[in-house]
Backbone as CSV, one residue per row, in Angstrom:
resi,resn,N_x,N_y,N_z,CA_x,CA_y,CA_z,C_x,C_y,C_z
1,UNK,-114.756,-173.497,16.725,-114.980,-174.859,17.130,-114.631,-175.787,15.973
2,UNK,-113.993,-176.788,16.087,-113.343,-177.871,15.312,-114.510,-179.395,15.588
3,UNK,-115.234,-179.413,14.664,-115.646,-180.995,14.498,-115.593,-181.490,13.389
4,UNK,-115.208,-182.871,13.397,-115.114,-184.150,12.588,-116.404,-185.063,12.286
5,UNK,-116.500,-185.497,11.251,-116.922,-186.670,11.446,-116.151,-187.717,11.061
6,UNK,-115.965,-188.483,11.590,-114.994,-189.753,11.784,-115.434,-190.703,10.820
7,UNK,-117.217,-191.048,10.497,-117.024,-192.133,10.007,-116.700,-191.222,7.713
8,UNK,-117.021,-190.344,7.942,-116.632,-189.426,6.363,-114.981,-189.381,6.415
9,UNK,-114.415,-189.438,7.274,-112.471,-189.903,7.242,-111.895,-190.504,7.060
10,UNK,-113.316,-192.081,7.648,-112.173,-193.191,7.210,-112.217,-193.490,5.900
11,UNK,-110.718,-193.647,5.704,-111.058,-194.327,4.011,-109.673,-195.722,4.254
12,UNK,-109.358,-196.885,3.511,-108.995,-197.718,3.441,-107.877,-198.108,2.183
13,UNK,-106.460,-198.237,2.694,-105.657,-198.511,1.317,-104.877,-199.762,1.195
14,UNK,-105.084,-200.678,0.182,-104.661,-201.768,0.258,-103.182,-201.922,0.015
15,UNK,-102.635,-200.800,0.427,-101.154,-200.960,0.591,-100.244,-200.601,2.140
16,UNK,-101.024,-200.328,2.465,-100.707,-200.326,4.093,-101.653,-199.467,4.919
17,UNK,-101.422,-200.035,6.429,-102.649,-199.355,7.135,-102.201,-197.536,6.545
18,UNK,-103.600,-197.105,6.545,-103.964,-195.895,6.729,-104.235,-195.101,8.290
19,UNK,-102.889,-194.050,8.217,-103.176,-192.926,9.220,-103.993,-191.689,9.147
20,UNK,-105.346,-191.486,9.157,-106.094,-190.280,9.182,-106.048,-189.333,9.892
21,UNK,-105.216,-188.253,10.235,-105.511,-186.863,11.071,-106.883,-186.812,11.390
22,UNK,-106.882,-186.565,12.439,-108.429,-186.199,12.760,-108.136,-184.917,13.415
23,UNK,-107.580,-184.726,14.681,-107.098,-183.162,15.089,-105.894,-183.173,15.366
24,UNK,-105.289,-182.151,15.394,-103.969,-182.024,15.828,-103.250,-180.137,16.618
25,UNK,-102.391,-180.933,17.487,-102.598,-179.326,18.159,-100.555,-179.609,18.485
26,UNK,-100.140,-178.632,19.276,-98.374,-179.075,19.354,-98.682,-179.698,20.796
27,UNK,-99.412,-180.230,21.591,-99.257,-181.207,22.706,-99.715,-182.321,22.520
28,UNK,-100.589,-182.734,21.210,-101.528,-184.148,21.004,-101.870,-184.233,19.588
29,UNK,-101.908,-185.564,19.090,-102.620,-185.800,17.853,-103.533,-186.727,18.117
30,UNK,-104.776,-187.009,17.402,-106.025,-187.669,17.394,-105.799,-187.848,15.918
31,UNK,-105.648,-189.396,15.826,-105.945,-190.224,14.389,-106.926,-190.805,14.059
32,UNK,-107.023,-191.470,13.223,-107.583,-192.700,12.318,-106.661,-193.686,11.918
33,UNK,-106.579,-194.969,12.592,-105.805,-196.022,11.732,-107.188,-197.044,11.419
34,UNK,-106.927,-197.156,10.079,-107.415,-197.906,9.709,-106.592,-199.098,8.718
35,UNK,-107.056,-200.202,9.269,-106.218,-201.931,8.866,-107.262,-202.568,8.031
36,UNK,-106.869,-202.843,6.708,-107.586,-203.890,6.558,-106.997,-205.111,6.687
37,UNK,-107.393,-206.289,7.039,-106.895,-207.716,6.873,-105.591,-207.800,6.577
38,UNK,-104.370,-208.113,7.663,-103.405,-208.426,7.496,-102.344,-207.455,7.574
39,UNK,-102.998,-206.386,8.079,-102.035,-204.942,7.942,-101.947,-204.670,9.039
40,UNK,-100.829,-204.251,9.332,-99.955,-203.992,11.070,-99.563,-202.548,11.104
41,UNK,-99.311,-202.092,12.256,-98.004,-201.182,12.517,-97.286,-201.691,13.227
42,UNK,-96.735,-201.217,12.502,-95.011,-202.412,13.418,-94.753,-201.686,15.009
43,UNK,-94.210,-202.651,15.391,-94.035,-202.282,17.152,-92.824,-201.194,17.125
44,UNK,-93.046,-200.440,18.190,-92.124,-199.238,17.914,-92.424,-198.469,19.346
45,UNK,-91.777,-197.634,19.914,-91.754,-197.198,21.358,-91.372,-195.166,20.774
46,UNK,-92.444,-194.784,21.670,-92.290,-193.391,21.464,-91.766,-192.682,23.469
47,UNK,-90.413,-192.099,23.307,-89.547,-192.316,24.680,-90.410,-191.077,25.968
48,UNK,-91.110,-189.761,25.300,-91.723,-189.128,26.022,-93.075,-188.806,25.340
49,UNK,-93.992,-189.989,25.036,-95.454,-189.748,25.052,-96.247,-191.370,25.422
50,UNK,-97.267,-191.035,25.515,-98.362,-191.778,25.563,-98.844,-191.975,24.798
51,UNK,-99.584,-193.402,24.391,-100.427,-193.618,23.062,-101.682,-194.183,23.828
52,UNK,-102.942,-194.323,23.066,-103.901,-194.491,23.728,-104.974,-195.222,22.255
53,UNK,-104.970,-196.544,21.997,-105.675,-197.111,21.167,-106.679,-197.433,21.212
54,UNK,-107.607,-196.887,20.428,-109.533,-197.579,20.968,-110.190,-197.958,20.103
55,UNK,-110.848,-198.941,19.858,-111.137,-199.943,18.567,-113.032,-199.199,18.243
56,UNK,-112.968,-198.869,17.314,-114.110,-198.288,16.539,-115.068,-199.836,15.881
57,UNK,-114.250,-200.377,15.149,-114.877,-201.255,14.508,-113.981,-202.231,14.376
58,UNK,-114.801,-203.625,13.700,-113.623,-204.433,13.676,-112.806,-205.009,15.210
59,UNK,-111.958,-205.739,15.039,-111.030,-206.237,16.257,-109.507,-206.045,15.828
60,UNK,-108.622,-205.760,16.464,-107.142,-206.053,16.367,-106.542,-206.687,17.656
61,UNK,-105.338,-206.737,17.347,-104.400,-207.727,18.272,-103.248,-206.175,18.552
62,UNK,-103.185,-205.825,20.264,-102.354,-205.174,20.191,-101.157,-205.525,21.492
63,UNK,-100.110,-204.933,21.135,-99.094,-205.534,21.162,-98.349,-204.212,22.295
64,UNK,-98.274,-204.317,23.318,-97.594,-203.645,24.558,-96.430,-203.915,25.266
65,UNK,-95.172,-203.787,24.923,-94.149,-204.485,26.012,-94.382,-206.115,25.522
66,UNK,-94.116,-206.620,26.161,-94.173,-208.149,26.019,-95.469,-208.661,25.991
67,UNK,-96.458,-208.106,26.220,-97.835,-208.511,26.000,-98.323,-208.551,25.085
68,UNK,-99.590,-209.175,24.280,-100.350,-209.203,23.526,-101.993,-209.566,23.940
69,UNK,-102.993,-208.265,22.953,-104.338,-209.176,23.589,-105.181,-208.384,22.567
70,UNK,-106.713,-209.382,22.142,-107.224,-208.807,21.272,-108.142,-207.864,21.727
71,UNK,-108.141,-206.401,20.754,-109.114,-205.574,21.128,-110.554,-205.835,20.252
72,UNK,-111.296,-205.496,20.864,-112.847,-205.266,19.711,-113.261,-203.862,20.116
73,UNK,-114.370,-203.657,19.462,-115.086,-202.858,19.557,-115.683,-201.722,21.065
74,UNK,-115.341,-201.082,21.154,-115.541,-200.357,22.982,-114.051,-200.797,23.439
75,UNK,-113.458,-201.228,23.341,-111.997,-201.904,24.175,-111.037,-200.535,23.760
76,UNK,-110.034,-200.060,25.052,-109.278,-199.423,24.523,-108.010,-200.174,25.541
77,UNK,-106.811,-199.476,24.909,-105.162,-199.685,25.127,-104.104,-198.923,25.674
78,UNK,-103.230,-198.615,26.468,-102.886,-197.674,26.817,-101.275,-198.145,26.516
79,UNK,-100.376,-197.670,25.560,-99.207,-197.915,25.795,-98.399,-196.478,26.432
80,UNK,-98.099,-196.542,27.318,-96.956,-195.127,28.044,-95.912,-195.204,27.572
81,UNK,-95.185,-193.794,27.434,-93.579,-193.543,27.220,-93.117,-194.814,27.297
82,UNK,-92.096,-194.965,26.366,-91.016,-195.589,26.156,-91.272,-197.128,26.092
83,UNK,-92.473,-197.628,25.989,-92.924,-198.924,25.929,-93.528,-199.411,24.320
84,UNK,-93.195,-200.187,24.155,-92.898,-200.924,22.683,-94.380,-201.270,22.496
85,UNK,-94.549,-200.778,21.455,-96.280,-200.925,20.579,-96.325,-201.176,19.532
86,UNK,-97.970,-201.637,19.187,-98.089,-201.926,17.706,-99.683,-202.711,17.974
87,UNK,-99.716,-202.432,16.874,-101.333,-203.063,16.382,-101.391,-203.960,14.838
88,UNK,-101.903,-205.267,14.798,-102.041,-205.678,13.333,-103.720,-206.261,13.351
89,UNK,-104.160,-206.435,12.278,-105.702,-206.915,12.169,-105.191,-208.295,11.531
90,UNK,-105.615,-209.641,12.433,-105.704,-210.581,12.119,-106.401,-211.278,11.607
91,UNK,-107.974,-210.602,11.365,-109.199,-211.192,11.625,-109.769,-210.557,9.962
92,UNK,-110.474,-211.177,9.137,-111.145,-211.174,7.636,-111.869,-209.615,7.672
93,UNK,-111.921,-208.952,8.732,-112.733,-207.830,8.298,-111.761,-206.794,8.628
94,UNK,-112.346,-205.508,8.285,-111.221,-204.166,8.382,-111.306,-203.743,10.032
95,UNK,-110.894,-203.143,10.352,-110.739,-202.779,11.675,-110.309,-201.121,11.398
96,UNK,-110.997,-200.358,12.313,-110.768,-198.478,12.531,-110.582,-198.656,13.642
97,UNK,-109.579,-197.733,14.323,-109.415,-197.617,15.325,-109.244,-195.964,16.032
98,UNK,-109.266,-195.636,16.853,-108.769,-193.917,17.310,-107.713,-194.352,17.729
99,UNK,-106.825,-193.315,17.693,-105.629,-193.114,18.399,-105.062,-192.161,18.998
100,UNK,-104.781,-191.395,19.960,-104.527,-190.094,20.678,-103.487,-190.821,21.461
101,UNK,-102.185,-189.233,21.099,-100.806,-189.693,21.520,-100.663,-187.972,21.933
102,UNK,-99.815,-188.170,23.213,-99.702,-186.841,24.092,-98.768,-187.258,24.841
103,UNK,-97.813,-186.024,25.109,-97.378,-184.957,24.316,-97.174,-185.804,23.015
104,UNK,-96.944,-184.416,22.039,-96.634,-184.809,20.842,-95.535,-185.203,20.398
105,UNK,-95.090,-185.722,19.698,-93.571,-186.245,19.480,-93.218,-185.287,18.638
């Protein structure tokens, strides 16, 4: 059996968001992004998976296809195959988020 604790993972780098492994298998990965203030992932489209963003702490602004809308805390995101994504923290505090993307790229 494989458990984490999530909040002993996150850690924070003031040079760009941080990606934390949390599990990983060859059909799915489960992350950690963590943003502090002003830190993005740039929009970007993955052609055969799913991404699935869910805000831990903090709020971000995420970015789907032509859409945009802010997440907080309990809020999650669903970008599908081949649709253009991204997340940045606009807001003075850090933001963690989960992330689970399937299949794996």
């Amino acid at each position: 059996m494989e458990i984490r604790d999530l909040k002993s993972l996150a850690r924070f780098s003031p040079e760009k968001m941080a990606k934390i492994p949390v599990f990983e298998s060859e059909r799915m990965f489960f992350d950690l992004y963590a943003l502090l203030p002003g830190q993005a992932q740039k929009v970007h489209a993955h052609e055969g998976s799913d991404k699935v963003y869910y805000v831990l702490e903090g709020e971000v602004v995420v970015r789907i296809g032509e859409e945009e809308a802010l997440l907080v805390p309990g809020m999650a995101a669903l970008a599908r195959a081949g649709e253009a994504h991204g997340v940045r923290n606009e807001s003075a505090n850090p933001a963690l988020l989960l992330v689970v993307m399937a299949p794996k790229p």
